[in-house]
Backbone and ligand atoms as CSV (ligand in chain L), in Angstrom:
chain,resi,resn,atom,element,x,y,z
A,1,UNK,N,N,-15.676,13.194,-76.274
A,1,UNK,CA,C,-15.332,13.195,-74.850
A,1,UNK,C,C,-16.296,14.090,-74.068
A,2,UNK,N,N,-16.041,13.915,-72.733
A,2,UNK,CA,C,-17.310,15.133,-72.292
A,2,UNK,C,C,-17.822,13.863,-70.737
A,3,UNK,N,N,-18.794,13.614,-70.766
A,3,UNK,CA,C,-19.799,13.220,-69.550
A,3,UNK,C,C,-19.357,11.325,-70.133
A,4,UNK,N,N,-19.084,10.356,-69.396
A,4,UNK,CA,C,-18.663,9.327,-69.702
A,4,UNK,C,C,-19.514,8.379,-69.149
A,5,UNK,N,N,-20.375,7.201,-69.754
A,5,UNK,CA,C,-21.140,5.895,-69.317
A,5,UNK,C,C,-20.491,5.601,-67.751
A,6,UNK,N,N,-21.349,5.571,-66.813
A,6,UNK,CA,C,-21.334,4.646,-65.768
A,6,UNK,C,C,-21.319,3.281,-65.840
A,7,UNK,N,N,-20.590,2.374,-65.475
A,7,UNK,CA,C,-20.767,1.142,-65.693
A,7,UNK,C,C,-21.353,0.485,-64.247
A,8,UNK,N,N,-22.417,-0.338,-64.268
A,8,UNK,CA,C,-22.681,-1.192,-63.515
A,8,UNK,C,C,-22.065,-2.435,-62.464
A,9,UNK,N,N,-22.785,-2.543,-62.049
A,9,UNK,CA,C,-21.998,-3.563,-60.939
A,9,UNK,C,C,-21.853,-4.986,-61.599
A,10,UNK,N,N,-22.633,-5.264,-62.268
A,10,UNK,CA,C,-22.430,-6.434,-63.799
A,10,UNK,C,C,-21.233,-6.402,-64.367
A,11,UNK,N,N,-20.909,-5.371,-64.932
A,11,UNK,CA,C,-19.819,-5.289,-66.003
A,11,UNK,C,C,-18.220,-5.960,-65.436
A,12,UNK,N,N,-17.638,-6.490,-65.878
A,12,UNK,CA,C,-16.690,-7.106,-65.549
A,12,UNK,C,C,-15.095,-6.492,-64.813
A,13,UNK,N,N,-15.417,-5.031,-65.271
A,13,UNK,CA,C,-14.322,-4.017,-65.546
A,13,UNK,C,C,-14.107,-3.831,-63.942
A,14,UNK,N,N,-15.598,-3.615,-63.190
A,14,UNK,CA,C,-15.468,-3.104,-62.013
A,14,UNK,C,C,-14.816,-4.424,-60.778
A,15,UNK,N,N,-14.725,-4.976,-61.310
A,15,UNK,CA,C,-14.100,-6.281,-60.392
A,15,UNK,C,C,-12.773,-7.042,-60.675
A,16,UNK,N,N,-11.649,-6.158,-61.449
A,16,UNK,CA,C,-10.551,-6.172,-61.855
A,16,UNK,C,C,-9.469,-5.190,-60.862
A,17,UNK,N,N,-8.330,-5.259,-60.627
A,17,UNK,CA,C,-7.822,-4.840,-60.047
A,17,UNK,C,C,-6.554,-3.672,-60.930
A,18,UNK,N,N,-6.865,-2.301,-60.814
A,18,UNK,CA,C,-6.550,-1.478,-61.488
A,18,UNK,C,C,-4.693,-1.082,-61.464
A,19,UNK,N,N,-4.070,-0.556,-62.568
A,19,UNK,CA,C,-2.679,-0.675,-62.711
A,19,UNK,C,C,-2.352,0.622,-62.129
A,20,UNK,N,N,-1.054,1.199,-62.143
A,20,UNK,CA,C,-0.845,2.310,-61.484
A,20,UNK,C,C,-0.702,3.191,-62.968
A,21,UNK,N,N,-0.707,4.179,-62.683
A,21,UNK,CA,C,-0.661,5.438,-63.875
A,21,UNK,C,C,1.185,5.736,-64.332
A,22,UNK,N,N,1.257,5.943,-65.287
A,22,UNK,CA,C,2.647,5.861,-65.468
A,22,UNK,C,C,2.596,6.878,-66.241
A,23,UNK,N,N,1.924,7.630,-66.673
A,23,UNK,CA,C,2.027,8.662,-68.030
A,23,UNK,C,C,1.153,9.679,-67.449
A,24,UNK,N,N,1.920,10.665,-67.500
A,24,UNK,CA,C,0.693,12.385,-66.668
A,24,UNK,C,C,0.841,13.466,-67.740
A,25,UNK,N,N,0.109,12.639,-68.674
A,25,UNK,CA,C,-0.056,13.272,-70.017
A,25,UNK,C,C,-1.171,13.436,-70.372
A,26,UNK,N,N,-1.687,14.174,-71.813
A,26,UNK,CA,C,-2.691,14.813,-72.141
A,26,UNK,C,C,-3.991,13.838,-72.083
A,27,UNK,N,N,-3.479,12.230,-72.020
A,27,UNK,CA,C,-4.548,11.163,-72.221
A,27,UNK,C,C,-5.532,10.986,-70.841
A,28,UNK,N,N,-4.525,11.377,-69.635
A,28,UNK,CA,C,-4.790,11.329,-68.350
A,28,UNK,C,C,-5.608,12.339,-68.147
A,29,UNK,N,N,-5.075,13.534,-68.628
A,29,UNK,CA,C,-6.068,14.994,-68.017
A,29,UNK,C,C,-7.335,14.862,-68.698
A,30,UNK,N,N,-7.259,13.867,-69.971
A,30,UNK,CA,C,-8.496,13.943,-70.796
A,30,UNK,C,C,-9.535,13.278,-69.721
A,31,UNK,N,N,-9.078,12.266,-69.427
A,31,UNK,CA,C,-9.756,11.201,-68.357
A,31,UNK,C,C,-10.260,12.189,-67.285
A,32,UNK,N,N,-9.417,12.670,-66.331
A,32,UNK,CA,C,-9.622,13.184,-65.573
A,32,UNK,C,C,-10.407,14.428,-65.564
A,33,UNK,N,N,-10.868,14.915,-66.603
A,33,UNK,CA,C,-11.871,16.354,-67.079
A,33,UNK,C,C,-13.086,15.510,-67.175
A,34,UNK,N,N,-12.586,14.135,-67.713
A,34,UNK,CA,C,-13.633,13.801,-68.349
A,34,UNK,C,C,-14.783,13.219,-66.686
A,35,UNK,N,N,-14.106,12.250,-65.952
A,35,UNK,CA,C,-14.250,12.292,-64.952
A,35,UNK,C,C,-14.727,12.891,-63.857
A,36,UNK,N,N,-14.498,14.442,-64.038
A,36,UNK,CA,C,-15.009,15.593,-63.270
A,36,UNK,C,C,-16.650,15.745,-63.722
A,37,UNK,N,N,-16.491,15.923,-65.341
A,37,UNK,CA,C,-17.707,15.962,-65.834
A,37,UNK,C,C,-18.730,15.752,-65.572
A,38,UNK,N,N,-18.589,14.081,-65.257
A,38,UNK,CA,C,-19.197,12.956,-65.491
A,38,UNK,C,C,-19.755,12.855,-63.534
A,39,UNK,N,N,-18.838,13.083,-62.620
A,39,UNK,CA,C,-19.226,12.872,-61.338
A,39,UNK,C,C,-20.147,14.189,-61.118
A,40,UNK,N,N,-19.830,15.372,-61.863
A,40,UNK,CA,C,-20.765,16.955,-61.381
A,40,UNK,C,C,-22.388,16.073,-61.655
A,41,UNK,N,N,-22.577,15.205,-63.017
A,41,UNK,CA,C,-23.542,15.534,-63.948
A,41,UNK,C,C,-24.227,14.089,-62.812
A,42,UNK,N,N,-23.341,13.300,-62.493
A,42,UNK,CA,C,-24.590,12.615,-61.647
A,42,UNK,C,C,-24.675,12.644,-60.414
A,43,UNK,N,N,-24.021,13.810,-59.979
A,43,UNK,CA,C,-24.431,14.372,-58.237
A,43,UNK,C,C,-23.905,13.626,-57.534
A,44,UNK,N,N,-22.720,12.614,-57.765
A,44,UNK,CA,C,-21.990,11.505,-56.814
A,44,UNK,C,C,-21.311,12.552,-56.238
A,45,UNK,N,N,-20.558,11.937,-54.751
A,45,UNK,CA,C,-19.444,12.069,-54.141
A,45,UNK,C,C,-18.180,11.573,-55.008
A,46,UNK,N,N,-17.764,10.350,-55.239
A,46,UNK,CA,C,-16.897,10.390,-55.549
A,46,UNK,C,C,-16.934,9.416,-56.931
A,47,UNK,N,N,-15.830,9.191,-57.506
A,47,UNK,CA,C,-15.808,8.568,-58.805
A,47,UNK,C,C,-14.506,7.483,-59.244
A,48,UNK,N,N,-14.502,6.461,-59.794
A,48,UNK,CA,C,-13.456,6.125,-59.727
A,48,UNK,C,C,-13.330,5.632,-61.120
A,49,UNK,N,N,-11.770,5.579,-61.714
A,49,UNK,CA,C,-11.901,4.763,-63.415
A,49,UNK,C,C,-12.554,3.814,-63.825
A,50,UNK,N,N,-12.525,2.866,-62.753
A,50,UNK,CA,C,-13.361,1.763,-63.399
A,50,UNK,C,C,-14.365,2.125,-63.488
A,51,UNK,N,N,-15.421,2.653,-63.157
A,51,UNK,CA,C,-16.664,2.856,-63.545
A,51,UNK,C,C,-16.933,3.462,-64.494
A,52,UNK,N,N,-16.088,4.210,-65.271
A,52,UNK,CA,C,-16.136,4.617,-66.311
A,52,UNK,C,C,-15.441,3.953,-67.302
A,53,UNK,N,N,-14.786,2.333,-66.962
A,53,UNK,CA,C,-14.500,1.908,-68.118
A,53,UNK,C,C,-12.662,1.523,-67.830
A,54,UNK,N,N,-12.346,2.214,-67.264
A,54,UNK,CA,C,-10.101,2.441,-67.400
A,54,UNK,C,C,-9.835,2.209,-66.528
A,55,UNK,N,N,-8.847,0.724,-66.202
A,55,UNK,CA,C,-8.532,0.327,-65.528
A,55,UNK,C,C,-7.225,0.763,-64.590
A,56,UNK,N,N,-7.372,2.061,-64.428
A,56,UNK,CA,C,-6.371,2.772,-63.992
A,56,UNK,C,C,-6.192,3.306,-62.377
A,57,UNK,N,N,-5.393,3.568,-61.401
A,57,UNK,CA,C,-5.471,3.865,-60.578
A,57,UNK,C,C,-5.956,5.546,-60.355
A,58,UNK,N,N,-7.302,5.947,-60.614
A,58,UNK,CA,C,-7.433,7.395,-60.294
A,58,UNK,C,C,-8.853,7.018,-60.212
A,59,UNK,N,N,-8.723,7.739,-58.902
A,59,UNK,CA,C,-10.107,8.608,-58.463
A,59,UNK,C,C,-10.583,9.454,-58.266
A,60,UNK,N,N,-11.600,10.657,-58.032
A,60,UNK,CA,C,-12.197,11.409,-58.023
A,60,UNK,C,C,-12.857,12.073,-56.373
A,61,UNK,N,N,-12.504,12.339,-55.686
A,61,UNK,CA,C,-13.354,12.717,-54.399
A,61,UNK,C,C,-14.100,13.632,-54.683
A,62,UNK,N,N,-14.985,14.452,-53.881
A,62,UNK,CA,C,-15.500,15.542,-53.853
A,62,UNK,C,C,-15.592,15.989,-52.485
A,63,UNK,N,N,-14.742,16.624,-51.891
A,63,UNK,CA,C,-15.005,16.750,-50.327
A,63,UNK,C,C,-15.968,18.031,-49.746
A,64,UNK,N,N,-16.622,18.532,-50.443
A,64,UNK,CA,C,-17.442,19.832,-50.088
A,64,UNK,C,C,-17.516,20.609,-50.694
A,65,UNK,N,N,-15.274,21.209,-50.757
A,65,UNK,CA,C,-14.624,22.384,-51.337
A,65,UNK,C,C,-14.612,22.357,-52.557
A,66,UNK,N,N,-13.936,20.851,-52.785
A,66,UNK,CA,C,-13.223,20.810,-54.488
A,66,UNK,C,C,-13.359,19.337,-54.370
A,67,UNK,N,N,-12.950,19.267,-55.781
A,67,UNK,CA,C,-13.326,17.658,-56.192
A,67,UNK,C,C,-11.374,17.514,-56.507
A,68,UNK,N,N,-10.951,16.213,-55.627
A,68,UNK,CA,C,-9.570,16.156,-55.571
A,68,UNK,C,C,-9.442,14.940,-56.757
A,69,UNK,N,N,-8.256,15.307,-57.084
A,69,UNK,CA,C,-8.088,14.410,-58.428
A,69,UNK,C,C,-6.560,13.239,-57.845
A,70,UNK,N,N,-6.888,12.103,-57.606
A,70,UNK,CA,C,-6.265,11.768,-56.839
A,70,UNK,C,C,-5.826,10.315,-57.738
A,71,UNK,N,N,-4.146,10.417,-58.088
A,71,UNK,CA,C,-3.646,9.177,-59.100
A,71,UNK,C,C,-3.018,8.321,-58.118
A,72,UNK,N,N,-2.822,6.932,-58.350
A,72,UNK,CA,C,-2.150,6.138,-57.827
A,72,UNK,C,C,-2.360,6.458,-56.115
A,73,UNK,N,N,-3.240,6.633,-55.529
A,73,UNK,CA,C,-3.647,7.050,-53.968
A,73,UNK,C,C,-3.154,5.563,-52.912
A,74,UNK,N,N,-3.266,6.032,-51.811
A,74,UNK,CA,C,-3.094,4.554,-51.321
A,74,UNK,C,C,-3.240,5.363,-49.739
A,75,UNK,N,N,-3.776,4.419,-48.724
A,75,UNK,CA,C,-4.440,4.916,-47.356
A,75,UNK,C,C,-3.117,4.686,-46.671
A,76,UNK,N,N,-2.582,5.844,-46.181
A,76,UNK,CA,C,-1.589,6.000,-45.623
A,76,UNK,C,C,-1.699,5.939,-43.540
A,77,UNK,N,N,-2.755,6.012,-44.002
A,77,UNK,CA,C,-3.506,6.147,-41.814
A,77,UNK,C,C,-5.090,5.872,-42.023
A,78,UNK,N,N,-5.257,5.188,-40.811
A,78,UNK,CA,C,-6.819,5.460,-40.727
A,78,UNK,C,C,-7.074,5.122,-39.034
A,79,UNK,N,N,-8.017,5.781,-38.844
A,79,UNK,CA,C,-8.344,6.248,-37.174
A,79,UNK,C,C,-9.926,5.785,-36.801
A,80,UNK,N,N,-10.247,4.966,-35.958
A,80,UNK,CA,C,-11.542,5.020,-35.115
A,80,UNK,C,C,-12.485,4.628,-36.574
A,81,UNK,N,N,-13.665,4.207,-35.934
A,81,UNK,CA,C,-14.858,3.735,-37.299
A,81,UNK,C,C,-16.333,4.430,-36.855
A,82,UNK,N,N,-16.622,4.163,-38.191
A,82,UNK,CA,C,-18.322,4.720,-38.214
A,82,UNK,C,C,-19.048,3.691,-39.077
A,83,UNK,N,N,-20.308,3.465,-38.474
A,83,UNK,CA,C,-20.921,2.442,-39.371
A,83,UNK,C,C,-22.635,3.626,-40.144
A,84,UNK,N,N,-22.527,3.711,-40.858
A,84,UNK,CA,C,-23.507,4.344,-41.953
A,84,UNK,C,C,-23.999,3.991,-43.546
A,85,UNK,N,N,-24.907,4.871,-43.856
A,85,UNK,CA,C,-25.158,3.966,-44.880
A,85,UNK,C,C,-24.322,4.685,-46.110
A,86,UNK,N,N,-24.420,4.013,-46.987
A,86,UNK,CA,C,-23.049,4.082,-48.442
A,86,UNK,C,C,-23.678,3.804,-49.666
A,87,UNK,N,N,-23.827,4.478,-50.867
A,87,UNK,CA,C,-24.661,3.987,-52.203
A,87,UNK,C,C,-23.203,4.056,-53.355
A,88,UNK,N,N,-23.120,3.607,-53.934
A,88,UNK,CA,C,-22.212,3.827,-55.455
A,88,UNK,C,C,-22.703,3.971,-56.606
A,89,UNK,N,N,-22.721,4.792,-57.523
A,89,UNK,CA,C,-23.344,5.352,-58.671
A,89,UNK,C,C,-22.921,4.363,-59.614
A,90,UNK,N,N,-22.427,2.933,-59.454
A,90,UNK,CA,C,-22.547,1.824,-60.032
A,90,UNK,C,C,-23.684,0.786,-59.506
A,91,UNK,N,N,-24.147,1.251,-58.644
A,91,UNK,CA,C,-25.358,0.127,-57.593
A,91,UNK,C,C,-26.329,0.797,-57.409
A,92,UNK,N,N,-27.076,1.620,-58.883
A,92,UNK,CA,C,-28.149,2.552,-58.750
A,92,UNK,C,C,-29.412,2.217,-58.250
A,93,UNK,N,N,-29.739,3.279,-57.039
A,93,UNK,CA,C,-30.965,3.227,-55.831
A,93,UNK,C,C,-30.720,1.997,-54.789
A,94,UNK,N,N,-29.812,1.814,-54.679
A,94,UNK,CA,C,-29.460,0.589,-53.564
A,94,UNK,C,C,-28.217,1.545,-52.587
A,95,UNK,N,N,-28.829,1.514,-51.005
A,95,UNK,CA,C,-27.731,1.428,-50.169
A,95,UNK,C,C,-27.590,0.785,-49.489
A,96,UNK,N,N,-26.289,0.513,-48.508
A,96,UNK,CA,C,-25.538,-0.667,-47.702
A,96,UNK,C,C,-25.541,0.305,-46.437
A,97,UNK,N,N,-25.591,-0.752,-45.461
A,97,UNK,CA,C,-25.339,-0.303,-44.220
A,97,UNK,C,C,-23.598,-0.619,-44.374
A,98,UNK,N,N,-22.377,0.428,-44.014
A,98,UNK,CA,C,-21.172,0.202,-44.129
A,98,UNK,C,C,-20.299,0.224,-42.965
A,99,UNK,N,N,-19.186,-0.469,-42.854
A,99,UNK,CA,C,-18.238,0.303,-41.273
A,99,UNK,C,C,-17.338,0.290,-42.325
A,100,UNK,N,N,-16.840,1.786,-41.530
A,100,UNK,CA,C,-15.684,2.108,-42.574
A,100,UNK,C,C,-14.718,3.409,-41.405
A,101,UNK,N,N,-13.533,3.783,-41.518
A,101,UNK,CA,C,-12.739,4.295,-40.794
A,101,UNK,C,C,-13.510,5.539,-40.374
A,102,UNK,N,N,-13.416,5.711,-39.025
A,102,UNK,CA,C,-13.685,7.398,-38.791
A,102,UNK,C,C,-12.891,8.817,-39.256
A,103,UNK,N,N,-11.852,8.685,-39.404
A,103,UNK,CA,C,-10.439,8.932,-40.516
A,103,UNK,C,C,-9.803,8.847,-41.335
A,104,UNK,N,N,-9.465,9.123,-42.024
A,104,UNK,CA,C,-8.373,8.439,-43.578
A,104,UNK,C,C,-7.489,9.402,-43.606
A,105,UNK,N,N,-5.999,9.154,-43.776
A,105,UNK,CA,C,-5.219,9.896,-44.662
A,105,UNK,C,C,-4.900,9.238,-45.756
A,106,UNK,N,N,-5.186,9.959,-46.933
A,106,UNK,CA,C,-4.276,9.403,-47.943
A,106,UNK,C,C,-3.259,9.927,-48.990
A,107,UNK,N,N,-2.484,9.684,-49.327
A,107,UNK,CA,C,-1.337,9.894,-50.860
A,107,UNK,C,C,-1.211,9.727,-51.567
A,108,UNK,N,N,-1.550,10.707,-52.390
A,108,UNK,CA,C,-1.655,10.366,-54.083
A,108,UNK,C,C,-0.710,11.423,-54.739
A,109,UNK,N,N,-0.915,11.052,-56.365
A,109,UNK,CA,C,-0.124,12.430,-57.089
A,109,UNK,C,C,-1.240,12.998,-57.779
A,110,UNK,N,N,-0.843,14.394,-57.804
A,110,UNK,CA,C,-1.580,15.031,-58.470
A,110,UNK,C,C,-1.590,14.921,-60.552
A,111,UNK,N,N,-2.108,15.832,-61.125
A,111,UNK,CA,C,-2.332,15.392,-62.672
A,111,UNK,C,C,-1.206,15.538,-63.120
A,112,UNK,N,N,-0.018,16.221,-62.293
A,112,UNK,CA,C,1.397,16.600,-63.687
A,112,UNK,C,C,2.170,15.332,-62.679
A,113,UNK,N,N,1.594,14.696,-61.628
A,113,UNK,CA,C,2.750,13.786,-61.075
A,113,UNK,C,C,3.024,13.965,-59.358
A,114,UNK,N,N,2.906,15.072,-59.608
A,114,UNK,CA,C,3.116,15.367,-57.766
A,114,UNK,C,C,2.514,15.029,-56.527
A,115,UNK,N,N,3.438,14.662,-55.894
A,115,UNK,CA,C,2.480,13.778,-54.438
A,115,UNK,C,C,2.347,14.700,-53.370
A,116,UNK,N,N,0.865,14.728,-52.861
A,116,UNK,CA,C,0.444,14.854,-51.976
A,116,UNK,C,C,-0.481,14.220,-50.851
A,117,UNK,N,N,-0.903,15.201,-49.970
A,117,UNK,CA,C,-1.353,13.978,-48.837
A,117,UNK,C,C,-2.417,14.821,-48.551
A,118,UNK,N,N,-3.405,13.998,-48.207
A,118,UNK,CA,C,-5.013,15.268,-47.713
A,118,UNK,C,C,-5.904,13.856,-46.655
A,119,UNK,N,N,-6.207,14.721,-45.691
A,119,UNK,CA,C,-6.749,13.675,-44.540
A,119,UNK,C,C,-8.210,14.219,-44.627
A,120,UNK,N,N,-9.178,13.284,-44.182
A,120,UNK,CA,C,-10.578,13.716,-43.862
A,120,UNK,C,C,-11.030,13.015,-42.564
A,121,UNK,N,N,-12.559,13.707,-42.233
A,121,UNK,CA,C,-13.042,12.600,-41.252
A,121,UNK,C,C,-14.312,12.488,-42.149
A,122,UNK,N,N,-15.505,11.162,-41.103
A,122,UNK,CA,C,-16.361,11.019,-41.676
A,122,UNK,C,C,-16.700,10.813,-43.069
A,123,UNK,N,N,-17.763,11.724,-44.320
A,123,UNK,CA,C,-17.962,11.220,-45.420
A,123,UNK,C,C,-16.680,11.200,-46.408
A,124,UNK,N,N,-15.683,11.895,-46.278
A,124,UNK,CA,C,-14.559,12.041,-46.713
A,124,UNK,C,C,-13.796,10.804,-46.781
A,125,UNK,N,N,-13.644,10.367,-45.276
A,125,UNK,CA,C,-12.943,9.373,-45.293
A,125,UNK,C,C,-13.576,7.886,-45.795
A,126,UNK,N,N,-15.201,8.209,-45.672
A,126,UNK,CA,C,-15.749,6.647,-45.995
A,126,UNK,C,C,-15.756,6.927,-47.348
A,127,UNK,N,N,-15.428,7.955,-48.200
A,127,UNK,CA,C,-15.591,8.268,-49.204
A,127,UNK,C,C,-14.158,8.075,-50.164
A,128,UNK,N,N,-13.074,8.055,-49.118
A,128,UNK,CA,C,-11.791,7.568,-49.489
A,128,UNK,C,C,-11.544,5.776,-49.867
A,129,UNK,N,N,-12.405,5.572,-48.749
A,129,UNK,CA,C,-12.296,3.939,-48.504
A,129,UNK,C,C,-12.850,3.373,-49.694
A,130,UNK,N,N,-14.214,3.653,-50.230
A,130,UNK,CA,C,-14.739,3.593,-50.950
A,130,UNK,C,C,-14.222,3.342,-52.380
A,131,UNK,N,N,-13.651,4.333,-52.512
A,131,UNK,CA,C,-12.959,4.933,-54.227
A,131,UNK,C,C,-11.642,4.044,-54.180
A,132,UNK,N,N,-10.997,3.841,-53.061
A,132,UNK,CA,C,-9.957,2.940,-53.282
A,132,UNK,C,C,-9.718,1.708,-53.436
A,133,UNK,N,N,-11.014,1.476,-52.725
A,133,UNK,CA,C,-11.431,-0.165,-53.357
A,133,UNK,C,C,-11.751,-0.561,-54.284
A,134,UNK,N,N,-12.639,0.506,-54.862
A,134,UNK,CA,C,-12.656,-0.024,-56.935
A,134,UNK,C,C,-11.130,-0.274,-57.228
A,135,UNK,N,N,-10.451,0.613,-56.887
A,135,UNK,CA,C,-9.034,0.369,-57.820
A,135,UNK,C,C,-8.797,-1.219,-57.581
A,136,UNK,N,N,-9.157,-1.815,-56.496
A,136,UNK,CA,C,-8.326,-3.250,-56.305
A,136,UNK,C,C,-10.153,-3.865,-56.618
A,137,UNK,N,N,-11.112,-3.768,-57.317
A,137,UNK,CA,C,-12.283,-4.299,-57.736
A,137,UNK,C,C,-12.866,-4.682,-56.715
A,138,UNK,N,N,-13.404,-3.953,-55.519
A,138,UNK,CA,C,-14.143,-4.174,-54.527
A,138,UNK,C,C,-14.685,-3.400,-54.612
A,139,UNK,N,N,-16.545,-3.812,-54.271
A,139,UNK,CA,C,-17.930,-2.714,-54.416
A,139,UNK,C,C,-18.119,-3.384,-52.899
A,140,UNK,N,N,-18.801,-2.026,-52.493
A,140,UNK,CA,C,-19.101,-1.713,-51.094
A,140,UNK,C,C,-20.170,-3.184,-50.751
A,141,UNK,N,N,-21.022,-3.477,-51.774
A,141,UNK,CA,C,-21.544,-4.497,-51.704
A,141,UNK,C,C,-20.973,-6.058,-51.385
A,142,UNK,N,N,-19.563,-5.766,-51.322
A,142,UNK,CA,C,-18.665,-7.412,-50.755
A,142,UNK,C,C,-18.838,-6.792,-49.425
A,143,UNK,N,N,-18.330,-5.617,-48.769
A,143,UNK,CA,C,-18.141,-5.387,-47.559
A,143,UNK,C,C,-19.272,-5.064,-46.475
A,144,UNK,N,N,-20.050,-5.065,-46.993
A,144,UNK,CA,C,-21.321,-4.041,-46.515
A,144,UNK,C,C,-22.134,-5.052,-45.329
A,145,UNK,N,N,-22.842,-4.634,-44.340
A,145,UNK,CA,C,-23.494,-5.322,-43.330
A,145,UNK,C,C,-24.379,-6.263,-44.030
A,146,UNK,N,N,-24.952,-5.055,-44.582
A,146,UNK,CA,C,-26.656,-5.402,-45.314
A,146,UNK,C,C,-26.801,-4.274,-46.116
A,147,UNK,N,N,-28.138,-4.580,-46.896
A,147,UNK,CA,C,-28.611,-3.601,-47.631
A,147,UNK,C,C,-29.455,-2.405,-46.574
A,148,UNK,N,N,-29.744,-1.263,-46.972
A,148,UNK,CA,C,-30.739,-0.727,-46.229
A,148,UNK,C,C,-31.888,-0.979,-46.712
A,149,UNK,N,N,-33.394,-0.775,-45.670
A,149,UNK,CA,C,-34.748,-0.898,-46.104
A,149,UNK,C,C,-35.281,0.687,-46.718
A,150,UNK,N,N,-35.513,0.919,-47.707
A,150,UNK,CA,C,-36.612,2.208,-48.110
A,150,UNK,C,C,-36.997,2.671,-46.394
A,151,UNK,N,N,-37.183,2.049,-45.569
A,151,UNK,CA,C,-38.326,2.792,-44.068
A,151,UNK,C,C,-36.973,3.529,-43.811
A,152,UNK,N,N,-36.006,2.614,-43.980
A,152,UNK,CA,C,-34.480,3.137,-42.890
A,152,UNK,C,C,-33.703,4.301,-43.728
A,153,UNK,N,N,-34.085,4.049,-45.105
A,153,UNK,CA,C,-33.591,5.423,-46.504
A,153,UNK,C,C,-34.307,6.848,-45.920
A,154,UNK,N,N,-35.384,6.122,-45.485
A,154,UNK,CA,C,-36.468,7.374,-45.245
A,154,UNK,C,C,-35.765,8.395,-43.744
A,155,UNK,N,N,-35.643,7.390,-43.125
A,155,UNK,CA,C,-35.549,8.324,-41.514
A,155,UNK,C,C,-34.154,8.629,-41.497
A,156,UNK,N,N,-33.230,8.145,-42.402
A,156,UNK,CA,C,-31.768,9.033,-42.762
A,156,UNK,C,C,-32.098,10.752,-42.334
A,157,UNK,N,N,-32.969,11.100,-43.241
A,157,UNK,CA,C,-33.271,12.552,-43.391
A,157,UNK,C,C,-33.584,13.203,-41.949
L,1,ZN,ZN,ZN,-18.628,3.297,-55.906
């Protein structure tokens, strides 16, 4: 266990629609360490099971502070939009031009079970939108305007 395979936008796993978590047991926290690992070691924002393989409802944020460990989540509000660009560490060196909420709240449980609620704006929230759509097997690439050009990667900065 430790740092876990990324799976590609090929692989079949990521275009399945993920179950809810029913057990907040040692198999889960394994996942979820493992998960942490695995999102530090490739500098993503956020992370979700399927890409690592488990068709499970948990994702991974990273909002600045802490990396939220977020089971069975679901978008409880969302406010106003932003259109920017979006990459997934399953769609390596490719980004999308995206519209995605200017806001998100969402609700999840935490690793022993417990529900909570944490709102963001901006990368947070496109970063919510994002991770919650793997769970139901959607890559930013169904939703996305277009791809971006390398000239337009460039003047991001
Ligand atoms: Zn992604």
């Amino acid at each position: 266990m430790g740092i876990r395979k990324i799976l590609t936008v090929d692989e079949p796993a990521l275009h399945k629609t993920c179950r809810p978590v029913e057990n907040f047991d040692k198999k889960l926290h394994s996942l979820l360490d493992d998960m942490r690992q695995t999102l530090i070691d490739s500098e993503g924002v956020g992370l979700a099971a399927p890409q690592v393989g488990i068709l499970r409802r948990v994702v991974l944020v990273d909002t600045g502070e802490e990396i939220l460990e977020l089971v069975n989540p679901t978008l409880l509000e969302t406010d106003g939009e932003q259109t920017g660009a979006e990459g997934c560490l399953s769609v390596p060196g490719k980004y999308g031009l995206v519209k995605r909420p200017y806001y998100a709240k969402v609700r999840a449980q935490d690793r022993n079970g417990q529900w909570y609620e944490y709102e963001g704006e901006e990368l947070i929230a496109r970063c919510f939108c994002h991770e919650l759509d793997h769970l139901d097997g959607i890559i930013y690439t169904e939703v996305m305007e277009r791809y971006l050009t390398e000239e337009e990667l460039m003047g991001e900065d």
